[in-house]
Every structure is written in structure tokens, then in C-alpha cells.
MIDOSE-1310 file (N, C-alpha, C; in nm, 2 decimals, decimal comma, always signed):
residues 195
xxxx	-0,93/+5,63/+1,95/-0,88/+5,50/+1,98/-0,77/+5,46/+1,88; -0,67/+5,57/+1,87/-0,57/+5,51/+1,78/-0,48/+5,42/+1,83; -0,48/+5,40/+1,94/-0,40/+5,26/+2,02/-0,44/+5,12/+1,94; -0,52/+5,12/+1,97/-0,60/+4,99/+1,89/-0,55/+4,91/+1,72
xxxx	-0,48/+4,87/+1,70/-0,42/+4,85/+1,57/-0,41/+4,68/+1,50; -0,42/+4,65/+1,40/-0,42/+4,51/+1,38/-0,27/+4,48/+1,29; -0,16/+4,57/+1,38/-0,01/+4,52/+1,27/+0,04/+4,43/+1,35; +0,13/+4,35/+1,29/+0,18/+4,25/+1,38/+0,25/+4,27/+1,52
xxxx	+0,28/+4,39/+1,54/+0,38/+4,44/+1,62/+0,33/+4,44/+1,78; +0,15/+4,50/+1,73/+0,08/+4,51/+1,83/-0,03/+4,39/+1,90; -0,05/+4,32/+1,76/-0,16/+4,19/+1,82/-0,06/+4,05/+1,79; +0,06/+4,07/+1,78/+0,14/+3,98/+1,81/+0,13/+3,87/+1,91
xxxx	+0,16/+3,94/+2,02/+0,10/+3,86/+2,16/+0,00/+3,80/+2,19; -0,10/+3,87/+2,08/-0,22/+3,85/+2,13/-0,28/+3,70/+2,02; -0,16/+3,73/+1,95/-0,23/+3,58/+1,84/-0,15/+3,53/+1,88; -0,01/+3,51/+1,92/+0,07/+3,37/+1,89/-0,01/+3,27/+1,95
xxxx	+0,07/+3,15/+1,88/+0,02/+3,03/+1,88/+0,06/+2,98/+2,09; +0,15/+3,03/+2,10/+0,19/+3,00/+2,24/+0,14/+3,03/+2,36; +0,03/+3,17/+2,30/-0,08/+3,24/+2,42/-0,19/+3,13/+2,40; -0,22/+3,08/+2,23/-0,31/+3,02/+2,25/-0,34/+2,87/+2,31
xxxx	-0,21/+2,85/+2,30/-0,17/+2,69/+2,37/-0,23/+2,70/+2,46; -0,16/+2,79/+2,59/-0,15/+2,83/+2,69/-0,32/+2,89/+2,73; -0,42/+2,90/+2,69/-0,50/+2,93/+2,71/-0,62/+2,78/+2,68; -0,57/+2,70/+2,55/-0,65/+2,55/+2,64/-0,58/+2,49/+2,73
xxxx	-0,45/+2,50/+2,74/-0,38/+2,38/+2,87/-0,48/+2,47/+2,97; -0,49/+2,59/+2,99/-0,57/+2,63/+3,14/-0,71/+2,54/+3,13; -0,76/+2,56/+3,00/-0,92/+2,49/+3,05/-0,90/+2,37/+3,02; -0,77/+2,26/+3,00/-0,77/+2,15/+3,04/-0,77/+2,10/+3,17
xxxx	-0,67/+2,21/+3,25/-0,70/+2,19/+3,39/-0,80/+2,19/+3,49; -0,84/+2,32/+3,43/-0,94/+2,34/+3,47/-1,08/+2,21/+3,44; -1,12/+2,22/+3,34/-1,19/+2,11/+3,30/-1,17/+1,97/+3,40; -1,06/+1,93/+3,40/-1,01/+1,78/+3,47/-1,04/+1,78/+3,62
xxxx	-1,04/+1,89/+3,73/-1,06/+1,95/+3,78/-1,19/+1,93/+3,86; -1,30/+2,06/+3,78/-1,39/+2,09/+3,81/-1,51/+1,96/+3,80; -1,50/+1,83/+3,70/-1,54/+1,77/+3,68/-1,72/+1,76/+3,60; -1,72/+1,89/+3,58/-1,87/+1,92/+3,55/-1,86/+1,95/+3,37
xxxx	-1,93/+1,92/+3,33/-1,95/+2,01/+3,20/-2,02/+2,13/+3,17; -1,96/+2,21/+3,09/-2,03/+2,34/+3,03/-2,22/+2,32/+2,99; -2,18/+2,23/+2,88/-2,31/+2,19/+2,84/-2,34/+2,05/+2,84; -2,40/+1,97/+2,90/-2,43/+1,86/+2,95/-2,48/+1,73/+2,79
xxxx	-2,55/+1,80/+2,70/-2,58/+1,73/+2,61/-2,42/+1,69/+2,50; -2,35/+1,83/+2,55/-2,27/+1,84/+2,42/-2,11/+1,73/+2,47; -2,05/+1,79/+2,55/-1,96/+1,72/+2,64/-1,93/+1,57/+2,66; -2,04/+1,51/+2,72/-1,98/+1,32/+2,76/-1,97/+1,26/+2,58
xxxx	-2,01/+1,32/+2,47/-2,05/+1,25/+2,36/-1,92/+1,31/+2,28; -1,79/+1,42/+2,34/-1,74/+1,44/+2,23/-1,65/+1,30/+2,21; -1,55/+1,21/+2,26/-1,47/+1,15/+2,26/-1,49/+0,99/+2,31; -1,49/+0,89/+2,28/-1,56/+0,79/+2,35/-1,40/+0,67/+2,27
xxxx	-1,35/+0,63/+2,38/-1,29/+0,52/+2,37/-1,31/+0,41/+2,29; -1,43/+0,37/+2,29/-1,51/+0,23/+2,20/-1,62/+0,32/+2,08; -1,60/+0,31/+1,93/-1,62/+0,36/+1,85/-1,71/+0,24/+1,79; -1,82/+0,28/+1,73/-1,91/+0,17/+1,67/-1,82/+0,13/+1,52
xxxx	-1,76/+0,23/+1,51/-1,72/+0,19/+1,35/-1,56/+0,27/+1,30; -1,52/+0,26/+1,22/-1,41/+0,39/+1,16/-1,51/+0,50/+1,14; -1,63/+0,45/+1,00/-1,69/+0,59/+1,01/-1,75/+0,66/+1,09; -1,77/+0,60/+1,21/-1,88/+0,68/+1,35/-1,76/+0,77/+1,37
xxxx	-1,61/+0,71/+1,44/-1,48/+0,77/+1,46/-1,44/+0,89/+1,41; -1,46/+0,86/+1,24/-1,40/+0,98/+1,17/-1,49/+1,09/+1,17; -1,66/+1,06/+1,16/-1,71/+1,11/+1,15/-1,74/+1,24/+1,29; -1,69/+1,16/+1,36/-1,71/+1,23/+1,50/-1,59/+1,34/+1,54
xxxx	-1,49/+1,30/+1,48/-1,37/+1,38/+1,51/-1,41/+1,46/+1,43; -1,46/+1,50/+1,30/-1,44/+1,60/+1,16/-1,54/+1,63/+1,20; -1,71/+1,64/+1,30/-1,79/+1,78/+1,32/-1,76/+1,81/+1,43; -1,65/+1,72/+1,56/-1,63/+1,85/+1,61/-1,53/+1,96/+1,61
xxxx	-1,44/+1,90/+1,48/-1,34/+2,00/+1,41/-1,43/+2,13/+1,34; -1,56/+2,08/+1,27/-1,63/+2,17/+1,20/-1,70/+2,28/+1,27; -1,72/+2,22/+1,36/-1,79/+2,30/+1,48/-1,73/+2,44/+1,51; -1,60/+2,38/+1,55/-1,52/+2,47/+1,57/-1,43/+2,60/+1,47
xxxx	-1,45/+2,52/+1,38/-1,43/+2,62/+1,27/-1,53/+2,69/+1,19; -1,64/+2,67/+1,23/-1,74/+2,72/+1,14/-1,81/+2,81/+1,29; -1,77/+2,77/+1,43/-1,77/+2,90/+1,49/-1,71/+3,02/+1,52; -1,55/+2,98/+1,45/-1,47/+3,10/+1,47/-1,53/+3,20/+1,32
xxxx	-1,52/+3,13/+1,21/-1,59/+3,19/+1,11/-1,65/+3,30/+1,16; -1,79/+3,25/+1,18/-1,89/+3,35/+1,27/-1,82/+3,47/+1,39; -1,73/+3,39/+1,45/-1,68/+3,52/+1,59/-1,58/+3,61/+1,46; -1,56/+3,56/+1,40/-1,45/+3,64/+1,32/-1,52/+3,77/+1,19
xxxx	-1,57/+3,74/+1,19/-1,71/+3,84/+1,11/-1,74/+4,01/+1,17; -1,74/+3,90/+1,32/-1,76/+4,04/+1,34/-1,66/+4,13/+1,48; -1,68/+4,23/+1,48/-1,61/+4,31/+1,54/-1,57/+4,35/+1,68; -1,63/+4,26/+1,70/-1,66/+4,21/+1,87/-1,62/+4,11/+1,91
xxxx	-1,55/+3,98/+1,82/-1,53/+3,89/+1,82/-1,41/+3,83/+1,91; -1,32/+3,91/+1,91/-1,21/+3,84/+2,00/-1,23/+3,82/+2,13; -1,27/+3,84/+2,22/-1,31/+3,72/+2,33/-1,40/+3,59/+2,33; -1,47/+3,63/+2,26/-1,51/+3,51/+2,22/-1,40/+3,39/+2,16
xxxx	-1,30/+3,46/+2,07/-1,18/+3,40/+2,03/-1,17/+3,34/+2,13; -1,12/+3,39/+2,23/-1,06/+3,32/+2,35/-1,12/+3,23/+2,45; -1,28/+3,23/+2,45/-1,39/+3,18/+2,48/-1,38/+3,03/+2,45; -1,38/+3,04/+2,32/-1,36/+2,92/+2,25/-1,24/+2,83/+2,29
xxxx	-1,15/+2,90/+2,26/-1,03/+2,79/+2,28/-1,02/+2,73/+2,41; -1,05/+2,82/+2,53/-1,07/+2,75/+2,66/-1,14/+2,66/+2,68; -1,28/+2,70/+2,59/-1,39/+2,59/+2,60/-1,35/+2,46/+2,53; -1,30/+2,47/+2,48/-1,19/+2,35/+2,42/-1,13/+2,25/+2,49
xxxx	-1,08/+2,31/+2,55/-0,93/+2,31/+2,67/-1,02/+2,23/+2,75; -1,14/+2,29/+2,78/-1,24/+2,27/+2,91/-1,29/+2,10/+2,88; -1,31/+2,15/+2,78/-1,38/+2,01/+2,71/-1,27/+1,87/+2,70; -1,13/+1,93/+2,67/-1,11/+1,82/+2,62/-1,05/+1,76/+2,80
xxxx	-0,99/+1,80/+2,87/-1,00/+1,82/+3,01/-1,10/+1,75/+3,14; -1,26/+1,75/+3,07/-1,40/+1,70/+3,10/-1,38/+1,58/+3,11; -1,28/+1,57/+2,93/-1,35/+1,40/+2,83/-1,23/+1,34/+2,94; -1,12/+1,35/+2,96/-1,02/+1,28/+3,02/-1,01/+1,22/+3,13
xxxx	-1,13/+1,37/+3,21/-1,14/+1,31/+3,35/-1,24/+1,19/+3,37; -1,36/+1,15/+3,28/-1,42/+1,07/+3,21/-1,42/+0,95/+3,20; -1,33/+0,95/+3,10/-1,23/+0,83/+3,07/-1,18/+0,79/+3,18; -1,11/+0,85/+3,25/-1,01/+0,79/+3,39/-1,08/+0,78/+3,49
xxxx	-1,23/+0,83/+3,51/-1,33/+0,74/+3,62/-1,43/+0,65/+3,55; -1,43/+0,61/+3,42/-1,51/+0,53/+3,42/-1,42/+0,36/+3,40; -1,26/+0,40/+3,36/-1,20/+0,28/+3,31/-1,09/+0,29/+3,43; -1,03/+0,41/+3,50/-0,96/+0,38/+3,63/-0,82/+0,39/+3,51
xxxx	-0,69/+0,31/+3,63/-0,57/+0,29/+3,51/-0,55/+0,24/+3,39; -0,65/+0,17/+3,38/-0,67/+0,07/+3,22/-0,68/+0,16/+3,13; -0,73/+0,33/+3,18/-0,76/+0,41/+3,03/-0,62/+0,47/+3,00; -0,51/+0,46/+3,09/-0,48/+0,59/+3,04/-0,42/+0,54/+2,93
xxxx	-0,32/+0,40/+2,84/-0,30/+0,38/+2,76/-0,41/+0,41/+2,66; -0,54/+0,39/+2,66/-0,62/+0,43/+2,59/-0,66/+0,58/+2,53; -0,59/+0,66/+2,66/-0,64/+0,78/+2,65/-0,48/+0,85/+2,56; -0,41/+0,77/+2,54/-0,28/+0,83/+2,51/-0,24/+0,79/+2,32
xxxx	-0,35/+0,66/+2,35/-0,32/+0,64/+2,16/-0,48/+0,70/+2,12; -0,56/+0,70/+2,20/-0,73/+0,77/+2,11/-0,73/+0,87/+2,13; -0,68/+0,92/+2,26/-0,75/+1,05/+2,29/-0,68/+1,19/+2,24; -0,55/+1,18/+2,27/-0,45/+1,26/+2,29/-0,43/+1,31/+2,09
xxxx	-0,43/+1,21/+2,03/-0,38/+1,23/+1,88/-0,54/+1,31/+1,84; -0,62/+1,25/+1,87/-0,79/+1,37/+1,88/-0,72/+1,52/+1,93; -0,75/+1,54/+2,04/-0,67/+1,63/+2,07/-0,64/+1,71/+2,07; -0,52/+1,61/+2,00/-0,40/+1,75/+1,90/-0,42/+1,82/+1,84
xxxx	-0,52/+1,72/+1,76/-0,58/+1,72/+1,60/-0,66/+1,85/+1,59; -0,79/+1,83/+1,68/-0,87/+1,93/+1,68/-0,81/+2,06/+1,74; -0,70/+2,06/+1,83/-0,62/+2,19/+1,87/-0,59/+2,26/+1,78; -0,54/+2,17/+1,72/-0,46/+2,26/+1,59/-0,53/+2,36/+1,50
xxxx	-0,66/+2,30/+1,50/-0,73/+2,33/+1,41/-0,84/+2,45/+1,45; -0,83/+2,40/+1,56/-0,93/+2,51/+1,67/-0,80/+2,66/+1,65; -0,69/+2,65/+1,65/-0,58/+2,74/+1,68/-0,61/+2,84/+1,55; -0,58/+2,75/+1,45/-0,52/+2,83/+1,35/-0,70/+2,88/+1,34
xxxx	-0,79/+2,83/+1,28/-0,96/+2,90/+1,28/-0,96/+2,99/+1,37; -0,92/+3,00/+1,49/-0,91/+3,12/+1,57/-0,84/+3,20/+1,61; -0,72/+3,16/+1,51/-0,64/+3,27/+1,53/-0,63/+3,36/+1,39; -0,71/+3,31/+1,30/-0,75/+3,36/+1,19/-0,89/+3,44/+1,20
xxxx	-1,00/+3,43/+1,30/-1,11/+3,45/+1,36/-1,04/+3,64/+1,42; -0,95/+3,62/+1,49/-0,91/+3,66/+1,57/-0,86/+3,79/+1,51; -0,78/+3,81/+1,42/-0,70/+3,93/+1,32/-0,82/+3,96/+1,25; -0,87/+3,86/+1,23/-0,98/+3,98/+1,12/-1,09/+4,02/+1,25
xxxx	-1,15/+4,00/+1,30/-1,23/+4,03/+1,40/-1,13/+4,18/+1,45; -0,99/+4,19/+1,48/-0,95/+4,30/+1,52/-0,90/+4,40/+1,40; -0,92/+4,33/+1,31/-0,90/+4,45/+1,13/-1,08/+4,51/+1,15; -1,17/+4,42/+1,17/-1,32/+4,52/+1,17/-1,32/+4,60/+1,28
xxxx	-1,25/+4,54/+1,39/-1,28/+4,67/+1,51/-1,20/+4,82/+1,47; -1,06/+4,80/+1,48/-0,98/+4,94/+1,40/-1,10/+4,98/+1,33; -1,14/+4,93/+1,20/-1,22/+5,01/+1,09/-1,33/+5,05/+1,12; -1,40/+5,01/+1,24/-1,52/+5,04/+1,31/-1,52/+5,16/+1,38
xxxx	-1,36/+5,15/+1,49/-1,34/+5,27/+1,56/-1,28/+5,39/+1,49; -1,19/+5,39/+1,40/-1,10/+5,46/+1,36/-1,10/+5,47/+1,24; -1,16/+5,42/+1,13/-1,14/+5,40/+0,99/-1,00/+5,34/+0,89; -0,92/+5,24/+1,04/-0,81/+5,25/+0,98/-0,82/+5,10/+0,92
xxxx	-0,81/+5,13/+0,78/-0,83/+4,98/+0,66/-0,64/+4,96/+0,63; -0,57/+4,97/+0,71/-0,41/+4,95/+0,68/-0,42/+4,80/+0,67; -0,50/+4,74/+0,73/-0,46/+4,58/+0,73/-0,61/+4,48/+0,60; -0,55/+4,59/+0,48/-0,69/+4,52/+0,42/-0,67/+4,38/+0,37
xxxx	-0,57/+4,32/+0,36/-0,55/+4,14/+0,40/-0,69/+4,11/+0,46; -0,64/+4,12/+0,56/-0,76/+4,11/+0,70/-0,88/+4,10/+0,69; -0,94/+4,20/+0,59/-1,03/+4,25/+0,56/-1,09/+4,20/+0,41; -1,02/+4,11/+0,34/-1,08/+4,07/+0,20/-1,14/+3,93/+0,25
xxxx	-1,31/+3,95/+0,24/-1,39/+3,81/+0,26/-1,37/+3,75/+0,18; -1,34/+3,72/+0,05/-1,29/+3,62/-0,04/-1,19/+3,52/+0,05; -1,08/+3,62/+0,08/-0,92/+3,54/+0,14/-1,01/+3,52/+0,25; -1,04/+3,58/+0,36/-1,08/+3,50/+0,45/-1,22/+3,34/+0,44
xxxx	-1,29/+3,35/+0,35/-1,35/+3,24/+0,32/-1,28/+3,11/+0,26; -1,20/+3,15/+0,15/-1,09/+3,03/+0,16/-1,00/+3,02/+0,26; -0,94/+3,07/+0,33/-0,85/+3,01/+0,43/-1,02/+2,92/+0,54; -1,10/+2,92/+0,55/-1,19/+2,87/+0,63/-1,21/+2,73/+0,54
xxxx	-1,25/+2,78/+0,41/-1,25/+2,64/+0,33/-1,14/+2,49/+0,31; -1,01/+2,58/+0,37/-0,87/+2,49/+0,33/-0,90/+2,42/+0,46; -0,94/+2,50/+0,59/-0,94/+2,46/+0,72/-1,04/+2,33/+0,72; -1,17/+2,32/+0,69/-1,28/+2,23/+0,64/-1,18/+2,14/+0,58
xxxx	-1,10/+2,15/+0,46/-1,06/+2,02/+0,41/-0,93/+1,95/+0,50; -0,86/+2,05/+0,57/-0,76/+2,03/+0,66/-0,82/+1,92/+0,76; -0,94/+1,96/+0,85/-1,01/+1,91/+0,95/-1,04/+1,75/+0,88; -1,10/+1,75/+0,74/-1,16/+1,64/+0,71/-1,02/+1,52/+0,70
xxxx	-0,88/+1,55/+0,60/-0,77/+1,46/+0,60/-0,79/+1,42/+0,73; -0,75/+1,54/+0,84/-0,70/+1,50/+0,96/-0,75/+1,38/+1,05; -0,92/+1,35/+1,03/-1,01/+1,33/+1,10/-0,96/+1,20/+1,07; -1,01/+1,17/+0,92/-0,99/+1,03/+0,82/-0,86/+0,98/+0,88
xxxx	-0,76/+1,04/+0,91/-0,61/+0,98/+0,97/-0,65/+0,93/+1,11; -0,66/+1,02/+1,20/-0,65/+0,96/+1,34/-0,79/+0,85/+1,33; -0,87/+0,91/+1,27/-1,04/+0,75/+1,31/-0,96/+0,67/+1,23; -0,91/+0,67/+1,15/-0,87/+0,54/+1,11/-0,76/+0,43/+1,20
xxxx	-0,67/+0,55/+1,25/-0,57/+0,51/+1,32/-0,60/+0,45/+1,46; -0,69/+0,55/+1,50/-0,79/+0,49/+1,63/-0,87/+0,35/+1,59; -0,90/+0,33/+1,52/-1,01/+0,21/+1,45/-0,91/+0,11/+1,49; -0,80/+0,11/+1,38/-0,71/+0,01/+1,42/-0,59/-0,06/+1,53
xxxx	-0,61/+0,06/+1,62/-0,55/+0,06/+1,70/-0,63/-0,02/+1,84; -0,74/+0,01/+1,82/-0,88/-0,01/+1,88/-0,90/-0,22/+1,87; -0,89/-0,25/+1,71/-0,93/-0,37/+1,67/-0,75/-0,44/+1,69; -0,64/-0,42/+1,72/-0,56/-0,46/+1,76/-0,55/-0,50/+1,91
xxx	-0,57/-0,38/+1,96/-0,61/-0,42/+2,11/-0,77/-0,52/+2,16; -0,81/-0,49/+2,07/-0,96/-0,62/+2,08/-1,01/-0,51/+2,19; -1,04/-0,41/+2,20/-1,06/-0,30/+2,27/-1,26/-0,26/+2,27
């Protein structure tokens, strides 16, 4: 299996940020779409227009950023992990696609300004975040496969659990600023509109 390699040359395509765009816009559509949820408990509750508080808000946006990064963690571990990489990000996509369709049958045209200052900056937010966690998930999950199939440690970056547990830690504090910005910004955006 010497095909198999984790240098840039070759999992290039396979991480950019532009495949992975391109892989939630599909489960957005999809999601908006299909109208159903993956998991029923998890889904109607990620995003909600009317927030009890800032901290409900913030608090809501930063576990399901955590979620998401403390799952790629896990898919990244191990050596099997990259579809699952890709798993995730769809289910993302799917999700966030679900919440929208949601929003626009329960409030009609009155949401979509709502859906464009609350929902959309969420969103982004957790995209980003879901991206880089899984696209970090994603090289090291393909540095343990090489070394599983082939013994090839060329990419030992990839492979030092120290570096990879801090870049997971920066992401945790990344997710938390981010969260505290948009709930806040949603809060107030929210108590401006008397919403």
C-alpha cells in the first residue's frame, strides 16, 4: 500500500478547506430538502430563534461547537477515521439545513431576516470550527493509517499527541470567544428587534 501517503501533494484535495465547504453546502441541501432529522432528540434543539437568555445562547452555540470538536478528536485517533471526517461535516451541513427548514415553516417570511442575523453568523461560526477540527482529525487519522499499513512515520508532525492535543485545546478556546461573540450579538440583536 505504498500509494497511500499523508504529504501534502497527495491528501491535498482531500483536506482543502474548499472540498470541505463543498461537502456541508451538500448536507445543507440536502437537509432543507429532506425535511427529516438524523436524530430526532438532537436536531429541533440545535438553533432556536428566541433564546431564554445571552447565557442559554452562548451557552448553546459553544457545546455544539464542542461537540464537534471533541468528536473529531476521537475520529482522529484513530486510523479509520477519515470518513467519518467526512460523516461529520455533512452531518453538519445536514443539520444546519434541518434547522433552516424549521425556522421557515414555523415563522414563514418573517424568519428569514431572523434566520440571516441568528442563524447564519451560528453557522459560520460552528463551520469553521467543525473545518478546521476535521480537518485536523483528518491528516492525522491518515499519518496513523500510512503507519499502520506501511510503517511510513514521514509525517511525524501528524503523529505527535502533544501537538495534536493542543491544537484541539486552542480549538475549545477558539469555539468558546466565538460562541460569547455571536450569543451576545444574537442577544442583542434579538432585544432590539423586541423579538
Amino acid at each position: 500500500m505504498k500509494y497511500i501517503s499523508t504529504n501534502p501533494e497527495k491528501c491535498s484535495k482531500w483536506t482543502s478547506k474548499t472540498f470541505f465547504i463543498f461537502i456541508i453546502i451538500a448536507g445543507i441541501i440536502i437537509g432543507s430538502i429532506i425535511h427529516k432529522p438524523f436524530f430526532e432528540c438532537i436536531c429541533p434543539h440545535f438553533f432556536s430563534v428566541k433564546g431564554n437568555s445571552v447565557v442559554h445562547d452562548i451557552t448553546n452555540t459553544f457545546l455544539i461547537s464542542l461537540f464537534y470538536v471533541f468528536s473529531a478528536f476521537i475520529v482522529g485517533s484513530s486510523a479509520l477515521g477519515q470518513p467519518l471526517a467526512f460523516l461529520l461535516l455533512f452531518y453538519g451541513g445536514y443539520t444546519f439545513g434541518f434547522c433552516t427548514f424549521l425556522m421557515y415553516k414555523f415563522y414563514g417570511k418573517a424568519a428569514v431576516i431572523p434566520i440571516i442575523m441568528t442563524f447564519v453568523p451560528k453557522a459560520a461560526v460552528i463551520s469553521v470550527i467543525m473545518i478546521l477540527a476535521l480537518r485536523t482529525a483528518f491528516r492525522s487519522s491518515a499519518a496513523l493509517f500510512a503507519v499502520y499499513c506501511d510503517g511510513d512515520v514521514r509525517d511525524s508532525r501528524e503523529l505527535n499527541l502533544k501537538l495534536y492535543c493542543i491544537r484541539f485545546i486552542v480549538l475549545i478556546l477558539v469555539s468558546f470567544i466565538f460562541s460569547v461573540a455571536v450569543g451576545t450579538f444574537d442577544y442583542l440583536y434579538l432585544r432590539m428587534c423586541k423579538l
